[in-house]
N, C-alpha and C positions, 0 to 999 in steps of 0.2 A: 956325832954318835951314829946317826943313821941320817943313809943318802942315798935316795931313791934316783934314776937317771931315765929317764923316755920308758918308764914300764909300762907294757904290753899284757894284758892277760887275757886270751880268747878263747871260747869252750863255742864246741862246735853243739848243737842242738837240730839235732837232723841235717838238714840239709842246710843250714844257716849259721852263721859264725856270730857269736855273741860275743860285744867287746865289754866285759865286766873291766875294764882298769885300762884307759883310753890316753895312753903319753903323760905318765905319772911321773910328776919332777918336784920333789920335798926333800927338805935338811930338815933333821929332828937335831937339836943339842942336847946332850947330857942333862937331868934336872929340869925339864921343860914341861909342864901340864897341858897336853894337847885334850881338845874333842874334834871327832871327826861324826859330822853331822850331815844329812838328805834322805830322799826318802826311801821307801825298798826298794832291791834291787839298782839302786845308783853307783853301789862298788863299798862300801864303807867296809862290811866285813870281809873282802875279797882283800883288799888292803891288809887290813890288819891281820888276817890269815899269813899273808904272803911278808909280812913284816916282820910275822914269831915264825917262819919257813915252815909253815903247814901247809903253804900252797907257796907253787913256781911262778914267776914269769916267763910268759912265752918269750918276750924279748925285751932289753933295759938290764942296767946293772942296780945290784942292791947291793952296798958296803954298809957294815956292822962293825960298830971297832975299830976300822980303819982296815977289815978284815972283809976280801971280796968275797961275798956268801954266793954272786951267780957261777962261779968254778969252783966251788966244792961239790961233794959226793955227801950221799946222806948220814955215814957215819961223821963225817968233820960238821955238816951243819947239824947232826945230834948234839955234838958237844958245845959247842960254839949256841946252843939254844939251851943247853944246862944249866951255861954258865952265866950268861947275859938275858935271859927273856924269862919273866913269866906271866903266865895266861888267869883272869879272870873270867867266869863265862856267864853267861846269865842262870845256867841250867845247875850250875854247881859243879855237878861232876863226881860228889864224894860216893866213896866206895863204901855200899850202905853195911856190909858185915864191922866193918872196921870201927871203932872209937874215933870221936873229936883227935885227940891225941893220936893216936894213929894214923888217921886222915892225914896232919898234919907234917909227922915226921916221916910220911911214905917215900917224899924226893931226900932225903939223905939215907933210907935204908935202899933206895937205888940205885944212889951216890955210891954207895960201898962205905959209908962213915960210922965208925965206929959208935957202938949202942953209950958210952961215958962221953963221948962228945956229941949225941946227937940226945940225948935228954932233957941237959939246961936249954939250950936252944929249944926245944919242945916247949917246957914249962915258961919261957922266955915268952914266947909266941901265944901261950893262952892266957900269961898276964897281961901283954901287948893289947889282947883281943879282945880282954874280959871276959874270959871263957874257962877259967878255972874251976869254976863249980860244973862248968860241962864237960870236963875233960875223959868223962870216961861216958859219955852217952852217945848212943847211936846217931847216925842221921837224922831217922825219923822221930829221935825225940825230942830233936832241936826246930825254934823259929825258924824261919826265912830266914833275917839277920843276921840270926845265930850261924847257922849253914853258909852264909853269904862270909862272913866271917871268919869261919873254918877253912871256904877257900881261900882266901885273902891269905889267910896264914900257910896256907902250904905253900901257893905261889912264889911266896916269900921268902920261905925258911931257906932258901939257900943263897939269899941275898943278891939279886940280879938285878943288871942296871934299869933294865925297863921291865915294867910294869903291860899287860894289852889286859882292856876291862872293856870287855863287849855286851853291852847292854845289862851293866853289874846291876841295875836297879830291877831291872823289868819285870821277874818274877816278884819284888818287894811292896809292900803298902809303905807309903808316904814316910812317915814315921822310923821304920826302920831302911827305908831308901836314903834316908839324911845320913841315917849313922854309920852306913856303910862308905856313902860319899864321905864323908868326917875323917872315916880310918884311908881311905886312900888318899886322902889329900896329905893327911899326916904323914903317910911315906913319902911323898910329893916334895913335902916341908923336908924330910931326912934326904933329899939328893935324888932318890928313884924318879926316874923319867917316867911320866904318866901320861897313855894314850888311851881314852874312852871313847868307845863307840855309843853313842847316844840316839835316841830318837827327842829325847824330854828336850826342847827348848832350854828350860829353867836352868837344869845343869849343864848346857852347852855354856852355859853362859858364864859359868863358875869356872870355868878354863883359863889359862892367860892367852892362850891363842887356839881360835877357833879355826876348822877348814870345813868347809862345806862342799859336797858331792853331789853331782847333777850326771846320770847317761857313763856313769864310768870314769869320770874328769875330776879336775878340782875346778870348782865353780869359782872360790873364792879362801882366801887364807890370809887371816887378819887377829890382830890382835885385840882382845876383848878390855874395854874402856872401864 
């Protein structure tokens, strides 16, 4: 599914080259629950940026689908990110004029998909979330969870094979940090490929395979017992 080859990623900082992503060589399969774990600044988000092609490699090939994403232009890796990737962030990201409901069906009114086939799937996605009774309130009138939630379900609504959750919990208390891990694992279970950026130990650990990041590398990549 995804196939990382000798990535390169170096941002220069004045007069000095910084290697955020140091000869990166990973196979993701289809349906696979990753965490990608170490401490800041070791590459883990620079990764997962460069994974949903929000960031380049400076050199290394990245195939997606069996589909080379290092020679594409950014309209083909636009599409090619519609249709296979979506993004969980810690920060949320919802568009706070808008509705639950709205929030949610934003990437199929961008899609172009018609308002009779993008409804059920709406109301699909707030029973999925348990967010029917929220469906018509703002951001700010919603939990953490709730919010956390909201984006889970837009990410989603257009059914794409991976999944990237960078630090999905961080903004959450404990409590509702469970029930959001709960709902991605649950896609995890239906097929979606699940890659979380983590700092938490506890839920690295609830991964099937962990990778751990040191200086830009992979330190280590192993499967969890």
């Amino acid at each position: 599914m995804i196939k990382l080859e000798h990535i390169h990623r170096d941002f220069q900082v004045g007069d000095q080259t910084v290697h955020a992503l140091d000869d990166i060589n990973l196979e993701i399969t289809q349906g696979e629950y990753l965490s990608v774990m170490g401490p800041s600044g070791s590459g883990k988000s620079t990764l997962l940026n460069l994974i949903g092609m929000l960031d380049h490699a400076t050199s290394g090939s990245y195939s997606l689908a069996d589909q080379n994403i290092t020679e594409m232009d950014e309209q083909q890796e636009a599409q090619i990110r519609n249709k296979y990737i979506g993004f969980v962030f810690q920060a949320f990201h919802l568009i706070p004029r808008l509705s639950a409901a709205e929030n949610i069906e934003l990437p199929l009114v961008l899609a172009g998909i018609a308002p009779s086939v993008r409804q059920p799937k709406v109301e699909q996605a707030l029973q999925a979330m348990n967010l029917v009774d929220r469906a018509h309130h703002k951001p700010d009138q919603l939990s953490g969870g709730q919010r956390q939630r909201v984006a889970i379900a837009r990410a989603t609504i257009t059914e794409p094979s991976v999944l990237l959750a960078d630090e999905p919990t961080g903004n959450l208390d404990q409590k509702s940090g469970e029930d959001v891990i709960d709902t991605l694992e649950s896609l995890n279970k239906k097929g979606i490929t699940l890659i979380i950026v983590t700092h938490d130990h506890h839920l690295g650990k609830r991964s099937a395979r962990a990778i751990k990041m040191l200086d830009g590398r992979i330190e280590s990549d192993q499967a969890n017992g």
